[in-house]
PDB file of N, CA, C and O in Angstrom:
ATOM      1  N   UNK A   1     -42.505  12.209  -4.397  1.00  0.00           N
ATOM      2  CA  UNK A   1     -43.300  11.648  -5.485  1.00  0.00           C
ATOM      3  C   UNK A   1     -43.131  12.551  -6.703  1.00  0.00           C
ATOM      4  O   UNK A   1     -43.520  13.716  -6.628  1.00  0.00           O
ATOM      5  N   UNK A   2     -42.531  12.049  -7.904  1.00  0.00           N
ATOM      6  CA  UNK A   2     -42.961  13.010  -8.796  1.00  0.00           C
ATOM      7  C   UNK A   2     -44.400  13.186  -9.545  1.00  0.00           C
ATOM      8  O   UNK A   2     -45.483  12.601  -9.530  1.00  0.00           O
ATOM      9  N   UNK A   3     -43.722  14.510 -10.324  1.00  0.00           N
ATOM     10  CA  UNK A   3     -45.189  14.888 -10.906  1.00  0.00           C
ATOM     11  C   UNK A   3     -45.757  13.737 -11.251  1.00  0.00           C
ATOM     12  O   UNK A   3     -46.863  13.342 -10.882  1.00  0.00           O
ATOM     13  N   UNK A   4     -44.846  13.078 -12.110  1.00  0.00           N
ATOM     14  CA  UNK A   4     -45.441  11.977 -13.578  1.00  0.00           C
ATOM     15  C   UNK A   4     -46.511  11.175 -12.748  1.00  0.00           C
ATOM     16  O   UNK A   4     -47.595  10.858 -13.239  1.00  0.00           O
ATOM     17  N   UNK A   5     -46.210  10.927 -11.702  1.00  0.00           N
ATOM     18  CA  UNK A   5     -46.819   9.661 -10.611  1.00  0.00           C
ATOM     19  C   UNK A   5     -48.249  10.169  -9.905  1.00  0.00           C
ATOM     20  O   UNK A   5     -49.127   9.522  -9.333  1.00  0.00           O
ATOM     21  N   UNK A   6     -48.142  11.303 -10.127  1.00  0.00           N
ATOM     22  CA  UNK A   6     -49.218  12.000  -8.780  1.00  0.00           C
ATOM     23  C   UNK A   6     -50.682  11.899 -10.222  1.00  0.00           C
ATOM     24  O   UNK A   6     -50.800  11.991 -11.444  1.00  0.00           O
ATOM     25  N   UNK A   7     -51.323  11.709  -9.264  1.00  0.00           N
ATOM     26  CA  UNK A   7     -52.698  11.838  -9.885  1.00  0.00           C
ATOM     27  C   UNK A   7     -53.958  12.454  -8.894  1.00  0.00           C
ATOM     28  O   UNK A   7     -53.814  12.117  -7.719  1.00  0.00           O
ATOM     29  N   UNK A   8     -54.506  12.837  -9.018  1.00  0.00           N
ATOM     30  CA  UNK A   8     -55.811  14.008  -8.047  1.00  0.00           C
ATOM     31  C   UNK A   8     -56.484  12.792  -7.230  1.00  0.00           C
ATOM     32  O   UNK A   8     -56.066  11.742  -7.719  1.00  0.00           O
ATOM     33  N   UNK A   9     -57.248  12.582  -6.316  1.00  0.00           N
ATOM     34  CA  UNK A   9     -58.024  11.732  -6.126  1.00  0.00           C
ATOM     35  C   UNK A   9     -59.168  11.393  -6.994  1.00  0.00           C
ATOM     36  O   UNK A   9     -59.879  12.344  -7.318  1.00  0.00           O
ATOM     37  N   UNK A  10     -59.370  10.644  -7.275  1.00  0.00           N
ATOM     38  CA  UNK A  10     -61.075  10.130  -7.899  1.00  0.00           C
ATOM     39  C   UNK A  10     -60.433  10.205  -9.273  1.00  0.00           C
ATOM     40  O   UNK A  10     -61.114   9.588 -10.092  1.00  0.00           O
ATOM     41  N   UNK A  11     -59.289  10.786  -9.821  1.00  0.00           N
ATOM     42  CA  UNK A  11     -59.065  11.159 -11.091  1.00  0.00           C
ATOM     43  C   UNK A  11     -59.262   9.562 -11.917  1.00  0.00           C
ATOM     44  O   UNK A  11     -59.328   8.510 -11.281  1.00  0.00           O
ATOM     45  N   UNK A  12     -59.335   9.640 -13.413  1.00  0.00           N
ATOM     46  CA  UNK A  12     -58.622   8.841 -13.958  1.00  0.00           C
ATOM     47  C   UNK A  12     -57.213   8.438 -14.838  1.00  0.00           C
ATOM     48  O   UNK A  12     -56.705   9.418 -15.383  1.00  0.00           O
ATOM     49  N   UNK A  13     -56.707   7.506 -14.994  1.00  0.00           N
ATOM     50  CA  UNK A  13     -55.502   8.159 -15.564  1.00  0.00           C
ATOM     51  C   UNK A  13     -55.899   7.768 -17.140  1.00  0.00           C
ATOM     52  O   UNK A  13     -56.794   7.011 -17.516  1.00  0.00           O
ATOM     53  N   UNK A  14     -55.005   8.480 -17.886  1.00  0.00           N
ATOM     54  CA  UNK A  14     -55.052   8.632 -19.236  1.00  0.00           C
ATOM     55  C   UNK A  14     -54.446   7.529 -20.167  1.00  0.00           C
ATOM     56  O   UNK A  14     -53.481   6.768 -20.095  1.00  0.00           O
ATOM     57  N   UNK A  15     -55.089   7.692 -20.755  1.00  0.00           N
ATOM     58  CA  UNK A  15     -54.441   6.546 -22.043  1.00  0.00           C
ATOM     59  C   UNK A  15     -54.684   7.210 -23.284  1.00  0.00           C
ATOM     60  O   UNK A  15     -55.294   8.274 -23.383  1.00  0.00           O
ATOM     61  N   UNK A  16     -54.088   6.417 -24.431  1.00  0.00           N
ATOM     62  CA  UNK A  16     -54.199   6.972 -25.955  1.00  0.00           C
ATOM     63  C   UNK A  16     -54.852   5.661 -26.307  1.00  0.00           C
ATOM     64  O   UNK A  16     -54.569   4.523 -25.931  1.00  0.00           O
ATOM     65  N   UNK A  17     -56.103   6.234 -27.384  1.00  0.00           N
ATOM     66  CA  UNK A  17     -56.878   5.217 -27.732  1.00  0.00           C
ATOM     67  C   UNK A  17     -57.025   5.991 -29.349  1.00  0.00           C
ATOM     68  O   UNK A  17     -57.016   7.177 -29.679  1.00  0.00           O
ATOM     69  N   UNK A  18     -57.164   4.687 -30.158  1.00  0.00           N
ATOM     70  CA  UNK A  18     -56.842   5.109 -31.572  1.00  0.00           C
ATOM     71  C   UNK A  18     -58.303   5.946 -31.820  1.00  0.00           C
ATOM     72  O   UNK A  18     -59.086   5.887 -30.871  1.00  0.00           O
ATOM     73  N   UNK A  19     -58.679   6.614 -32.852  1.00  0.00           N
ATOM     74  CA  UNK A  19     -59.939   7.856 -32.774  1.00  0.00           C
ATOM     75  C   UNK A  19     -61.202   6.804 -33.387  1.00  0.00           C
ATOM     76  O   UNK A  19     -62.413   6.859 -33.173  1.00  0.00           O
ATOM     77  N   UNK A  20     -60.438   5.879 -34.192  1.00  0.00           N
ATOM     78  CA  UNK A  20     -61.371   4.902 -34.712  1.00  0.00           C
ATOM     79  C   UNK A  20     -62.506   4.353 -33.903  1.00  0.00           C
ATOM     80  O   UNK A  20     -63.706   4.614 -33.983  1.00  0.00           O
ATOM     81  N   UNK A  21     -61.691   3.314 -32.887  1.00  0.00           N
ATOM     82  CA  UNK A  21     -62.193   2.541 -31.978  1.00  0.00           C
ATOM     83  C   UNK A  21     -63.057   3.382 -31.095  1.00  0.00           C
ATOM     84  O   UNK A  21     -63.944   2.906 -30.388  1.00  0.00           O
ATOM     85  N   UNK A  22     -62.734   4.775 -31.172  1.00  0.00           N
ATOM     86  CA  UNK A  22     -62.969   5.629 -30.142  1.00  0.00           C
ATOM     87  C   UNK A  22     -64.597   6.506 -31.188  1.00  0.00           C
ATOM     88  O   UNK A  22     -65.036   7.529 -30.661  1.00  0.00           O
ATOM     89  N   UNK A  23     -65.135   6.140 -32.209  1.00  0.00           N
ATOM     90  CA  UNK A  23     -65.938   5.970 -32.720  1.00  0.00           C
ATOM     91  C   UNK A  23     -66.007   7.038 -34.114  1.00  0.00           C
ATOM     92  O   UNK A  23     -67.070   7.136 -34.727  1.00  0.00           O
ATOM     93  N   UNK A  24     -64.795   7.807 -34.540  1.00  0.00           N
ATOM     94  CA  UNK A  24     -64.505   8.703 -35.128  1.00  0.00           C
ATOM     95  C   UNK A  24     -64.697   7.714 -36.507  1.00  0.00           C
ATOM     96  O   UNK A  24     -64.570   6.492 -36.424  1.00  0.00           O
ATOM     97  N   UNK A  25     -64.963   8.290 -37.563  1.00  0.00           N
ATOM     98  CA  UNK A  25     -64.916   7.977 -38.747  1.00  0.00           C
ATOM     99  C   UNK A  25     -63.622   8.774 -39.276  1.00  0.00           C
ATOM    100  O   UNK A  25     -63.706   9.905 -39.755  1.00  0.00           O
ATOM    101  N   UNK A  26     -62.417   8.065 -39.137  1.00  0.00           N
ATOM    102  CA  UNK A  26     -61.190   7.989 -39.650  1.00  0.00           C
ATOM    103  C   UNK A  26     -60.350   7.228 -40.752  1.00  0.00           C
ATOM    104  O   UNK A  26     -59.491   7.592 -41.555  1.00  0.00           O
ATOM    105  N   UNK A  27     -61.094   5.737 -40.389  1.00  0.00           N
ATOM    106  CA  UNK A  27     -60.493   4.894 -41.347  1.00  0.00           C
ATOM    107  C   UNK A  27     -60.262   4.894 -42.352  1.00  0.00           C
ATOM    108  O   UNK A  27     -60.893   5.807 -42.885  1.00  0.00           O
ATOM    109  N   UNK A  28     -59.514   4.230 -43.229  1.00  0.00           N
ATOM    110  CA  UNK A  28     -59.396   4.163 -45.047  1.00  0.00           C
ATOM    111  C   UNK A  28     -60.491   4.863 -45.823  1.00  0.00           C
ATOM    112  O   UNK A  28     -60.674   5.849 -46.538  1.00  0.00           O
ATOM    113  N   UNK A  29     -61.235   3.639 -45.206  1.00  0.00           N
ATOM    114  CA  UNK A  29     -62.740   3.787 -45.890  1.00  0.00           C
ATOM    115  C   UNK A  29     -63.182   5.032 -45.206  1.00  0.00           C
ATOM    116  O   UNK A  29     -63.968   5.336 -46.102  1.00  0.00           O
ATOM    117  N   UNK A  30     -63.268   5.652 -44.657  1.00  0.00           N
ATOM    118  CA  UNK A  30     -64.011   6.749 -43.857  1.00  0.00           C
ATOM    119  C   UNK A  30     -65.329   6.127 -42.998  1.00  0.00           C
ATOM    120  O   UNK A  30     -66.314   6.765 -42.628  1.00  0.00           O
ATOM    121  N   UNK A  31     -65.049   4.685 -42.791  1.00  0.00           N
ATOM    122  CA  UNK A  31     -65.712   4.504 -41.810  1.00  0.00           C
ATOM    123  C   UNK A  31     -65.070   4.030 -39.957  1.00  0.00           C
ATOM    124  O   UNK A  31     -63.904   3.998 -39.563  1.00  0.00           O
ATOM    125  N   UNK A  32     -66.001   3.809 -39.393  1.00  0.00           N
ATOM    126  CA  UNK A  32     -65.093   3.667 -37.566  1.00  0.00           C
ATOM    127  C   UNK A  32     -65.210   2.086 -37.336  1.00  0.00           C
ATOM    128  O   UNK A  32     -65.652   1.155 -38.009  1.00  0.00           O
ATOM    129  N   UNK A  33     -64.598   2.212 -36.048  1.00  0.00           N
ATOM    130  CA  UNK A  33     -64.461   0.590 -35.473  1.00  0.00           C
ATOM    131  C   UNK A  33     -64.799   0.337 -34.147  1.00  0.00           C
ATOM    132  O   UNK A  33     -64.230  -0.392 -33.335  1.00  0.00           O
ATOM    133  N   UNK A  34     -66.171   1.288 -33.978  1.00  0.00           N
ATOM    134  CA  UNK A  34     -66.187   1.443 -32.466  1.00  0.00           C
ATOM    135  C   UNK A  34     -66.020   0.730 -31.841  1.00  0.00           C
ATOM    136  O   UNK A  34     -66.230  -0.314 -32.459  1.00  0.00           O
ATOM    137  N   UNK A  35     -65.411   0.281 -29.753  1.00  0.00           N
ATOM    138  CA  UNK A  35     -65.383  -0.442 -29.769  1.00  0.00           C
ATOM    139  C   UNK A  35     -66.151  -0.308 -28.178  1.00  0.00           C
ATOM    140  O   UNK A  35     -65.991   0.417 -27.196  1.00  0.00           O
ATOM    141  N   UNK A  36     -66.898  -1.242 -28.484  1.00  0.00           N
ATOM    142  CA  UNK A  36     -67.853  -1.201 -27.179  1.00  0.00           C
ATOM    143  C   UNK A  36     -67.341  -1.467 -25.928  1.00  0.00           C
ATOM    144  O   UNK A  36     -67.900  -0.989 -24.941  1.00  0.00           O
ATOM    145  N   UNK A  37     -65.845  -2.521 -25.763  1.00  0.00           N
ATOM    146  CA  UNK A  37     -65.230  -3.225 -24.205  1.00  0.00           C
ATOM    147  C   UNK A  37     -64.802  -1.746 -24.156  1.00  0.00           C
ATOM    148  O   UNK A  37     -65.273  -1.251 -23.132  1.00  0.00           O
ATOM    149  N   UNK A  38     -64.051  -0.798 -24.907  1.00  0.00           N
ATOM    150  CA  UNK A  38     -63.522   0.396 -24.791  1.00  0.00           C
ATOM    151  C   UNK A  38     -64.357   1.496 -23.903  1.00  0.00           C
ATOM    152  O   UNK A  38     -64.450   1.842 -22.726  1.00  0.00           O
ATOM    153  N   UNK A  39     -64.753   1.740 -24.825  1.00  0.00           N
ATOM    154  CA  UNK A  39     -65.811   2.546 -24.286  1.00  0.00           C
ATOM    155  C   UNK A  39     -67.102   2.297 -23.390  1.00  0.00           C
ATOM    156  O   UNK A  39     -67.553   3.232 -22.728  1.00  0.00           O
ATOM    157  N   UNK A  40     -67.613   1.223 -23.367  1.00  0.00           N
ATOM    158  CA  UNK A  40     -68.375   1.083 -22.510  1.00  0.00           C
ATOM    159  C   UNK A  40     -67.832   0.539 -20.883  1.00  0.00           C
ATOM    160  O   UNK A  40     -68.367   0.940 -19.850  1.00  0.00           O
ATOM    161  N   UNK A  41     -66.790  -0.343 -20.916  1.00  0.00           N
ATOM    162  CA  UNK A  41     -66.017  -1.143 -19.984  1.00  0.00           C
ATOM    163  C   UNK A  41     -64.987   0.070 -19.420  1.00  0.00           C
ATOM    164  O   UNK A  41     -65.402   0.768 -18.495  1.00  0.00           O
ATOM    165  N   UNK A  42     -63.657   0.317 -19.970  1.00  0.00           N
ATOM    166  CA  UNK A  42     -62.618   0.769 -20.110  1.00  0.00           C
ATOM    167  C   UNK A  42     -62.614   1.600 -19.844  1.00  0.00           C
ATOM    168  O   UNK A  42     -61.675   1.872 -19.096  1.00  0.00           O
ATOM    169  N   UNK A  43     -63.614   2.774 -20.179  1.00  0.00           N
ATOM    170  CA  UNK A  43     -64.140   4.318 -19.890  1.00  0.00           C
ATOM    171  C   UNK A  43     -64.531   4.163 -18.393  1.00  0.00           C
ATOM    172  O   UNK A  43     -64.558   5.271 -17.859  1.00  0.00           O
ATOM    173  N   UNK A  44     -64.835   3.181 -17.568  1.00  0.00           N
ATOM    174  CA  UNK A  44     -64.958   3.133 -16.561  1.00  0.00           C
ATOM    175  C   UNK A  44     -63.799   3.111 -15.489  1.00  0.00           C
ATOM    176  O   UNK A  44     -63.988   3.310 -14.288  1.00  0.00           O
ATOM    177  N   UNK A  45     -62.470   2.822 -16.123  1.00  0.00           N
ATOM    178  CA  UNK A  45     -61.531   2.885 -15.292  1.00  0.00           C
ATOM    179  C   UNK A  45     -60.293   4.285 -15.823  1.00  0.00           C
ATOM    180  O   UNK A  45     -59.485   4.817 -15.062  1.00  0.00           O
ATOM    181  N   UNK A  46     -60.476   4.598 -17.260  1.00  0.00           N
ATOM    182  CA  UNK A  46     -59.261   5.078 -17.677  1.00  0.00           C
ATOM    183  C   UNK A  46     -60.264   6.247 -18.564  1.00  0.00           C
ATOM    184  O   UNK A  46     -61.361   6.034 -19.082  1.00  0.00           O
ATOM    185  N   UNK A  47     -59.552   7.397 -18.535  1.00  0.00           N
ATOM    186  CA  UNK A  47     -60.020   8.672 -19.540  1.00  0.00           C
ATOM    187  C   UNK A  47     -59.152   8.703 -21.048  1.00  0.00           C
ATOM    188  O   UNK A  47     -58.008   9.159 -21.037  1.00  0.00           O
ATOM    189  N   UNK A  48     -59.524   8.389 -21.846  1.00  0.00           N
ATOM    190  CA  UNK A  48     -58.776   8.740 -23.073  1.00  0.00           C
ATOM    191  C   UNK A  48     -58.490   9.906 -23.779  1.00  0.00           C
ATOM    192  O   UNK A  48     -59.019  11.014 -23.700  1.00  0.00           O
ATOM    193  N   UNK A  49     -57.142   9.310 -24.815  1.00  0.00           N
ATOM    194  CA  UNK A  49     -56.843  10.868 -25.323  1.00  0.00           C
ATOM    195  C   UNK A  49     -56.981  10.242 -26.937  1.00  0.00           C
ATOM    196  O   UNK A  49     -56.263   9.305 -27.288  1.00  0.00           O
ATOM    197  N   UNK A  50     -57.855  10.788 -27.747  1.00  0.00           N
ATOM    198  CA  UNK A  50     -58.048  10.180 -28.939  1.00  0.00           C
ATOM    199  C   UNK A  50     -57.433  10.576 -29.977  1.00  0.00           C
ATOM    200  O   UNK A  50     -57.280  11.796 -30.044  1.00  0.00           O
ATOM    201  N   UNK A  51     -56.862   9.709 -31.154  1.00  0.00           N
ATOM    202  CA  UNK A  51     -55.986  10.099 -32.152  1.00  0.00           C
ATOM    203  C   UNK A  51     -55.880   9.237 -33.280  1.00  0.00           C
ATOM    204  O   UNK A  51     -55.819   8.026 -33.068  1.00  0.00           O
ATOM    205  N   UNK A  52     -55.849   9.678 -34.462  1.00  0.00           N
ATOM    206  CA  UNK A  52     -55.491   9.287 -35.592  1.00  0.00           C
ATOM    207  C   UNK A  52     -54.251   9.162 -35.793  1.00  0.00           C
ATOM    208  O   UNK A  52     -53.751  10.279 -35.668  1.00  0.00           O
ATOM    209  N   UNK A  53     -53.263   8.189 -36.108  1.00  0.00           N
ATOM    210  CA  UNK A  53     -51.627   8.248 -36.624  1.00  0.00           C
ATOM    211  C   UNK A  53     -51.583   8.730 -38.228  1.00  0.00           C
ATOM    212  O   UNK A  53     -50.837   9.610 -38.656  1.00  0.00           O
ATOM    213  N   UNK A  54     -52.702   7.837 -39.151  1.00  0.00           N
ATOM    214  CA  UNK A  54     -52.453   8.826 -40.568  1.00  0.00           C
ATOM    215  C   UNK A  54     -53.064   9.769 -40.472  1.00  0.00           C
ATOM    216  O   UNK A  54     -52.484  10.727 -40.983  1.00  0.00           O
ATOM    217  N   UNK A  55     -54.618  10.152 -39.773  1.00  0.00           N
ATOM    218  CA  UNK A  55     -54.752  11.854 -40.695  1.00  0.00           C
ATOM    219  C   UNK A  55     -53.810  12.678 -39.601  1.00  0.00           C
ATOM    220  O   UNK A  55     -53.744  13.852 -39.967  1.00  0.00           O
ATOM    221  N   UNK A  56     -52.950  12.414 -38.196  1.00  0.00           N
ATOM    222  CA  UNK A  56     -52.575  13.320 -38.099  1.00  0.00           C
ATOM    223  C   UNK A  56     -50.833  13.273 -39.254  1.00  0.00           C
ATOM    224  O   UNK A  56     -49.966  14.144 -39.181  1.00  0.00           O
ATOM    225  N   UNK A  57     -50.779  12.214 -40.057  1.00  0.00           N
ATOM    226  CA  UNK A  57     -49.259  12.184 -40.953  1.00  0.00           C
ATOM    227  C   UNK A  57     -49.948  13.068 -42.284  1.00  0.00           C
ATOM    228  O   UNK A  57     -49.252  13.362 -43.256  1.00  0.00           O
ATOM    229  N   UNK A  58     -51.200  13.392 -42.201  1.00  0.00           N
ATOM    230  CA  UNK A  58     -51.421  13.758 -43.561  1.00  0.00           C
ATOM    231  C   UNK A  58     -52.285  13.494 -44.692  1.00  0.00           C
ATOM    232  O   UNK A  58     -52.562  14.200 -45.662  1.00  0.00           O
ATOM    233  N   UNK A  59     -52.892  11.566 -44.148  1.00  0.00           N
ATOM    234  CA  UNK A  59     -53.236  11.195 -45.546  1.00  0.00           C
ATOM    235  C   UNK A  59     -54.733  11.644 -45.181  1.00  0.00           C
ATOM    236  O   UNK A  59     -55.034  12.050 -44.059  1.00  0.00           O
ATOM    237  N   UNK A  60     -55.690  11.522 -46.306  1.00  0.00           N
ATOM    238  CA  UNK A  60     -56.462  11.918 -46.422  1.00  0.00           C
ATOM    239  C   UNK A  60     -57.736  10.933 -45.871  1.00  0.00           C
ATOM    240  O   UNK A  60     -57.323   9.791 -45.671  1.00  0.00           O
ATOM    241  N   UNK A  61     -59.171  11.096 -45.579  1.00  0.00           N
ATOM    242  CA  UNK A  61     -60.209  10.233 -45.198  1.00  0.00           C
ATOM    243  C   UNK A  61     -61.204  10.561 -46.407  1.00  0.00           C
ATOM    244  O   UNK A  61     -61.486  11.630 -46.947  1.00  0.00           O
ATOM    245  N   UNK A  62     -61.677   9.108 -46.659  1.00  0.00           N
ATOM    246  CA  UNK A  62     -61.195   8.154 -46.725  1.00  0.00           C
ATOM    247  C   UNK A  62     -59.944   8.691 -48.102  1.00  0.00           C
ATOM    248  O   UNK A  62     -59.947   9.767 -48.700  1.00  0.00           O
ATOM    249  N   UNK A  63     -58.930   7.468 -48.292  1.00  0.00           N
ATOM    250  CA  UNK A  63     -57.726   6.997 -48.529  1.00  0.00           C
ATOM    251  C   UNK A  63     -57.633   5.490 -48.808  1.00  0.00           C
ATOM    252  O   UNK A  63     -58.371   4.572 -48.451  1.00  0.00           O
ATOM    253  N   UNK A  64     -56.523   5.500 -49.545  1.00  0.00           N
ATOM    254  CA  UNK A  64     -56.287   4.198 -50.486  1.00  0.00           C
ATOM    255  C   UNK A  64     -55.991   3.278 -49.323  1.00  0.00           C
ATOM    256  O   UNK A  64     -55.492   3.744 -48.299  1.00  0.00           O
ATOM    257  N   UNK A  65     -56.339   1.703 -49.458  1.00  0.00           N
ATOM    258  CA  UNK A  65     -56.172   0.862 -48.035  1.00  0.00           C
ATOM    259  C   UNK A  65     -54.631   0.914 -48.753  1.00  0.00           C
ATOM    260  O   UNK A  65     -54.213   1.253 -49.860  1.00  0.00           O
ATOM    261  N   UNK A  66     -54.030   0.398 -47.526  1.00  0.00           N
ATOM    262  CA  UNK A  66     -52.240   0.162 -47.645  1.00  0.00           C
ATOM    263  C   UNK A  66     -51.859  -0.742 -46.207  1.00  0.00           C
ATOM    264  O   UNK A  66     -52.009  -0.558 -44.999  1.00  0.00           O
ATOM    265  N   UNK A  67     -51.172  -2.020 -47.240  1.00  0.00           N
ATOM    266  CA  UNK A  67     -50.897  -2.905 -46.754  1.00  0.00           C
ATOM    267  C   UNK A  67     -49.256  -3.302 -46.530  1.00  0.00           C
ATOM    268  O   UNK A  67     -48.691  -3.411 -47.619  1.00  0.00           O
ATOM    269  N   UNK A  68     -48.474  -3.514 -45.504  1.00  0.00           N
ATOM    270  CA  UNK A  68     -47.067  -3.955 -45.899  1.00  0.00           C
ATOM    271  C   UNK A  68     -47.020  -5.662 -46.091  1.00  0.00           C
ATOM    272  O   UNK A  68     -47.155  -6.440 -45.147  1.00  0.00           O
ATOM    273  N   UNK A  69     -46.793  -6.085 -47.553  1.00  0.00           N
ATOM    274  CA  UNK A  69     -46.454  -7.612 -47.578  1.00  0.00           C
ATOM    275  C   UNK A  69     -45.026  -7.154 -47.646  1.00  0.00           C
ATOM    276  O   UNK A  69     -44.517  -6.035 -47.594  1.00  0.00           O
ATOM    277  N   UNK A  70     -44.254  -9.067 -47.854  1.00  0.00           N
ATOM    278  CA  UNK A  70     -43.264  -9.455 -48.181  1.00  0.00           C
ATOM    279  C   UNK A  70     -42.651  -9.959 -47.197  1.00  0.00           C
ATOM    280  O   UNK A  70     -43.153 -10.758 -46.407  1.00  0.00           O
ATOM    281  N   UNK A  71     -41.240  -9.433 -47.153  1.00  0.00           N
ATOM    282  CA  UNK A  71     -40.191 -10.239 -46.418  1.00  0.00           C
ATOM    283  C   UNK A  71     -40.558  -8.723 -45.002  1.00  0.00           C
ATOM    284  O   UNK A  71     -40.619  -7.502 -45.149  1.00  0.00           O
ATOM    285  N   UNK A  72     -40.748  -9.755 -43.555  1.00  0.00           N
ATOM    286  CA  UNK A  72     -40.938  -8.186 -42.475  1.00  0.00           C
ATOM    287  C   UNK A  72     -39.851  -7.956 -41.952  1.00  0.00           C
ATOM    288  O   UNK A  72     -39.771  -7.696 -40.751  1.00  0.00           O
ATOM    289  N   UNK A  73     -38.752  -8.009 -42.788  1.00  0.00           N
ATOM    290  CA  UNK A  73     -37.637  -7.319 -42.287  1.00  0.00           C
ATOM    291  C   UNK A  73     -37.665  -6.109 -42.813  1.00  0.00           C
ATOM    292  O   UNK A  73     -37.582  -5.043 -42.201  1.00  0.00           O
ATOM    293  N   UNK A  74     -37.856  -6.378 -44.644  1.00  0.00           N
ATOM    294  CA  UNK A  74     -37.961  -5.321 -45.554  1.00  0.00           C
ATOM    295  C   UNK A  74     -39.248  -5.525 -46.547  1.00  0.00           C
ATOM    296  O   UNK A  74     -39.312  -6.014 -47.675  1.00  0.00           O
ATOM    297  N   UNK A  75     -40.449  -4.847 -45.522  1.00  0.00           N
ATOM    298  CA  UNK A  75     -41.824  -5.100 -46.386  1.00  0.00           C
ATOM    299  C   UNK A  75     -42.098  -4.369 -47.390  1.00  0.00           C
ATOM    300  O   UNK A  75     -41.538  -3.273 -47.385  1.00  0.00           O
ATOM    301  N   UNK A  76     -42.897  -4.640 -48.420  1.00  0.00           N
ATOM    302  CA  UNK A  76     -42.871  -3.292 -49.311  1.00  0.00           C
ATOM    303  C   UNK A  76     -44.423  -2.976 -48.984  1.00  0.00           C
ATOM    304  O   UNK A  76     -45.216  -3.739 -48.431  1.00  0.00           O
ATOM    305  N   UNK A  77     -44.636  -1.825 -49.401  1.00  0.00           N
ATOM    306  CA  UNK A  77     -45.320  -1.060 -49.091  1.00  0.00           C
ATOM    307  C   UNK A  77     -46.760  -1.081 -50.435  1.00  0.00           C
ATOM    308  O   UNK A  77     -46.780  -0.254 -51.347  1.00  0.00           O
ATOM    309  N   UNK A  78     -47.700  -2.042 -50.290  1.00  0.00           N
ATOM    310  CA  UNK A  78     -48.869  -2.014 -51.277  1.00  0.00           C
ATOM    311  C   UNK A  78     -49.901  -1.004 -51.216  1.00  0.00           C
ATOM    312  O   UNK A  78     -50.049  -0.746 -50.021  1.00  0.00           O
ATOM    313  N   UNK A  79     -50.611  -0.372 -51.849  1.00  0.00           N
ATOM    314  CA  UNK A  79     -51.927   0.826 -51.995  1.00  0.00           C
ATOM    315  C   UNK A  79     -52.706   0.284 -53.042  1.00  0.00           C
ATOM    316  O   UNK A  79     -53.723   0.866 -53.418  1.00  0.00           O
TER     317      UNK A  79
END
């Protein structure tokens, strides 16, 4: 069995859950998106690992909303 596979008994296994949902005030706005099936449901089977994708790229909280329109091959990038 490898490592990757083995898990402790009783353990749970891990997942990545965005920090938002996960009740962090991250968003644009600097507000969250908690999400109750998550955490109240979900937390019952799986342990999370919580994370931001922009503040860990840098941008700031809150931050300008940014949207990609156009063509989604080659979207441009709105703020």
């Amino acid at each position: 069995m490898s490592q990757a596979s083995y898990k402790m008994p009783g353990s749970k296994p891990k997942i990545g859950l965005s920090a938002c949902l996960a009740g962090f005030e991250v968003r644009y706005d600097g507000k969250h998106k908690r999400s109750s099936l998550c955490l109240d449901e979900l937390s019952k089977h799986f342990s999370f690992e919580t994370f931001c994708p922009e503040a860990a790229a840098g941008f700031g909280i809150p931050r300008p909303k940014m949207r990609l329109t156009g063509n989604p091959s080659r979207p441009t990038l709105r703020y």
